[in-house]
Structures are given as structure tokens and as C-alpha cells.
C-alpha positions in Angstrom: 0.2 -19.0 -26.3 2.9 -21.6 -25.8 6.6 -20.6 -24.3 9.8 -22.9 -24.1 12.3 -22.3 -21.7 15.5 -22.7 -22.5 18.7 -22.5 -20.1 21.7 -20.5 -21.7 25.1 -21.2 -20.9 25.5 -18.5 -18.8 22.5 -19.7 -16.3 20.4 -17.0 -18.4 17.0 -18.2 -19.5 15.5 -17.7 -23.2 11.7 -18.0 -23.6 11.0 -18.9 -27.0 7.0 -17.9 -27.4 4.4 -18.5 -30.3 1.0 -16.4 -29.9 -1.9 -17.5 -30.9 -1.6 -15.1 -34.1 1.3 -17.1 -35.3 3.8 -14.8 -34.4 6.9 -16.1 -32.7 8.6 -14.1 -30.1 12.5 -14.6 -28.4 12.5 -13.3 -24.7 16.2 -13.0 -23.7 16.1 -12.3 -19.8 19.2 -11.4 -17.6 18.4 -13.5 -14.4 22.0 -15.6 -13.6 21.3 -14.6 -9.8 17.8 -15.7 -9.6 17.3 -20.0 -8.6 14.3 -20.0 -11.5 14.1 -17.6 -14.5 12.5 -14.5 -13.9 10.5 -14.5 -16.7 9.3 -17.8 -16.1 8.0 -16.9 -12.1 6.1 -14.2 -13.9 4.5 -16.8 -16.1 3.8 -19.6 -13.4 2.6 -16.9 -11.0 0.7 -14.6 -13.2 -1.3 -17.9 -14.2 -1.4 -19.2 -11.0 -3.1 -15.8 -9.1 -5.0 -15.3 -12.4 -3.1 -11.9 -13.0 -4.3 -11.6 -16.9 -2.6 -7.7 -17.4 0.9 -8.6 -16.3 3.9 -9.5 -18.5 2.4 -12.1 -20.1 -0.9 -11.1 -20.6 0.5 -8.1 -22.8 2.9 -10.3 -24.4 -0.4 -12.3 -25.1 -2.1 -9.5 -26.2 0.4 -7.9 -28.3 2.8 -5.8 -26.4 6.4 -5.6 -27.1 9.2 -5.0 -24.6 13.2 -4.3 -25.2 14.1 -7.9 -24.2 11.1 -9.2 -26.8 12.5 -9.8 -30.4 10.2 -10.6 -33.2 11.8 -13.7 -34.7 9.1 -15.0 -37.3 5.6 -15.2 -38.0 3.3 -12.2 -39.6 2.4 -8.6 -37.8 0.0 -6.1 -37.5 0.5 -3.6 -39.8 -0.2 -1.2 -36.5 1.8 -3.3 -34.2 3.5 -0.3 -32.8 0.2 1.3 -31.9 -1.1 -2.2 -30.4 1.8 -2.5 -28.7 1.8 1.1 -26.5 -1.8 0.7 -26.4 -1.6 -2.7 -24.1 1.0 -1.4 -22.2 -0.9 1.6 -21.3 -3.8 -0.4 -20.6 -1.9 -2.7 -18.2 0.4 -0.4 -16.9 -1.1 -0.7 -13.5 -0.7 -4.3 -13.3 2.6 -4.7 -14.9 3.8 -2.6 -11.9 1.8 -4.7 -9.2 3.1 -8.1 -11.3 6.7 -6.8 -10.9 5.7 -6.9 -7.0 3.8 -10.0 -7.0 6.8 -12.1 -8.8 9.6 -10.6 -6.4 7.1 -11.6 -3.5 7.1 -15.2 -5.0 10.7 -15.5 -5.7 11.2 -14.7 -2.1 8.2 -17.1 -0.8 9.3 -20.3 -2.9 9.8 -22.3 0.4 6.7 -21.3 2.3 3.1 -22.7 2.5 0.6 -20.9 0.9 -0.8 -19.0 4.0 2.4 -17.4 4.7 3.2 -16.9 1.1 -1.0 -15.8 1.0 0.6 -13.2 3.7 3.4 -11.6 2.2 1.2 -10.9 -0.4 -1.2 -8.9 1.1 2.0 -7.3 2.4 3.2 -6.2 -0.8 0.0 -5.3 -2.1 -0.6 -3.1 0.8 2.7 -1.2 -0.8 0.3 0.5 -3.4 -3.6 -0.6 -2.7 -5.3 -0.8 0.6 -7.1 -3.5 1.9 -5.7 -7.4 1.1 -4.5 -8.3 -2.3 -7.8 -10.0 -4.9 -5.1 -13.2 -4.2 -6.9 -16.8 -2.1 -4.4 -18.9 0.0 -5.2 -21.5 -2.9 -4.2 -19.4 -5.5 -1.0 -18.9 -3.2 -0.4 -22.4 -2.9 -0.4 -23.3 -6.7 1.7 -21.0 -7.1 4.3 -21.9 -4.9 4.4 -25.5 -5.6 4.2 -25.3 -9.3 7.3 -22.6 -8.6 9.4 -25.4 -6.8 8.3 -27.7 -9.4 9.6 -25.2 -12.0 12.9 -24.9 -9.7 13.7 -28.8 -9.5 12.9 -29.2 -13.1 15.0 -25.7 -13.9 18.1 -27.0 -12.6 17.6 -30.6 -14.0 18.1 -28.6 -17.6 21.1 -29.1 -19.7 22.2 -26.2 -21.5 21.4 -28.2 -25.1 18.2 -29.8 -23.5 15.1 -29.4 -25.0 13.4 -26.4 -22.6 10.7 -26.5 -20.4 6.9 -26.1 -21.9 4.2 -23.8 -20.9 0.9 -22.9 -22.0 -0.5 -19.2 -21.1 -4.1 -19.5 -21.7 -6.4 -17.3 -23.3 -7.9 -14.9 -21.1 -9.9 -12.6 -23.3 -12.4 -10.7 -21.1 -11.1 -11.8 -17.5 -9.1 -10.1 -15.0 -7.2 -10.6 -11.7 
């Protein structure tokens, strides 16, 4: 699946997305207080801890949230069905991904031990025992988050967005 994003006048973000069925989505998210889009931490971190059932795994898969508009491309006919039936299905880890991202919007200037730390913290919230996340995992994460920040707010408003790819993860799980 590839996503643009875009920056919006108001330092909003818009994620323009095309799944692999063709079917191209517009993510409108509300983040003007946040340094890097929320959507987009989701996306880098998600990928980066190898989180497959959070936001963008079900957008992957074929779930559809209020900020998600449909903007081209052919549906299922049972869409709606597909839809709650990959939200159910993630449910767990759409919560823990909510978590995990607020964790790495609030660790984008730490090394990936600490970071690595605060998340076992948070996922100590709702699990026991440490979070399935490595220090390396960590890491990525956190530098390709300050590389997302630096290249975030090198963006023009009428600048061609920033490119990402969320890969196929059919079959795996964090």
C-alpha cells in the first residue's frame, strides 16, 4: 500500500493512500499540536515495531474509519462487512497501537534503550510482562521518526508530500 503525506495549511496532515486493491483512500487527521502527523507516527512506528493489526494494517486490510474517505478506485460489494470484521479482529491492537504511537511521539529525542523502556512501560498499562518490542525495533523507530520530523517541517504547503510504502503483511503479526 503506498501513502503521500501532505501538509495542509492549517499544519494538518492529509494521507493520500492507494491499497493494493486499487482503491484510493483520503485520511484527513486533526494533529496541528503534534511536531509530526499523527497518522504518519502510526505508520513509521507500526512498521518499524512490526505492529501488522494497528491503524494501518486495517486500513491495509480493508477497514474504514470516520476520518477515511473513499475517493476512487473499485469496492467490495461487502465492504461494510469487511470493514467491522477487521476492526473486530484488530481491536486489541488498534488500542495497544494508540499507546505505542503516544509513547513514540513522546520518545522522539531518546535512544532506543530508553525509548525500548517507556515501552515496556506502557505496555505494562494493559499486558504483563515487557512489550514483544527489541531495542532495535525501538531505534528504527525513533530515527526514522526524526527523520520524518526534519523532512515534515521542510514541507511546503503546495509541496509534493512525503512517500511511504506499508508493506504487505499477510500472515504476520507483532
Amino acid at each position: 500500500m503506498e501513502v503521500e503525506f501532505r501538509r495542509r495549511a492549517d499544519d494538518g496532515s492529509v494521507a493520500e493512500i492507494v491499497r493494493a486493491d486499487g482503491v484510493h483512500l483520503r485520511m484527513r487527521s486533526y494533529d496541528v499540536t503534534n511536531e509530526v502527523p499523527h497518522d504518519a507516527v502510526h505508520l513509521i512506528g507500526e512498521r518499524a515495531l512490526g505492529i501488522t493489526d494497528g491503524l494501518w494494517g486495517s486500513i491495509a486490510a480493508g477497514a474504514l474509519f470516520a476520518s477515511v474517505e473513499v475517493v476512487a478506485g473499485r469496492q467490495r460489494h461487502d465492504r461494510r462487512r469487511r470493514s467491522d470484521e477487521v476492526r473486530r479482529r484488530h481491536d486489541a491492537w488498534l488500542r495497544q497501537a494508540e499507546v505505542v504511537v503516544g509513547t513514540l511521539q513522546n520518545c522522539l529525542d531518546r535512544d532506543g534503550a530508553a525509548t525500548h523502556r517507556e515501552l515496556d512501560r506502557a505496555w505494562g498499562i494493559t499486558h504483563t510482562g515487557r512489550s514483544p518490542f527489541t531495542v532495535e525495533q525501538a531505534e528504527r523507530a525513533v530515527r526514522e521518526l526524526r527523520r520524518l520530523r526534519t523532512d515534515w517541517w521542510a514541507l511546503g504547503v503546495d509541496a509534493p508530500g512525503l512517500r511511504f510504502t506499508w508493506p504487505e503483511t499477510r500472515g504476520r503479526r507483532a
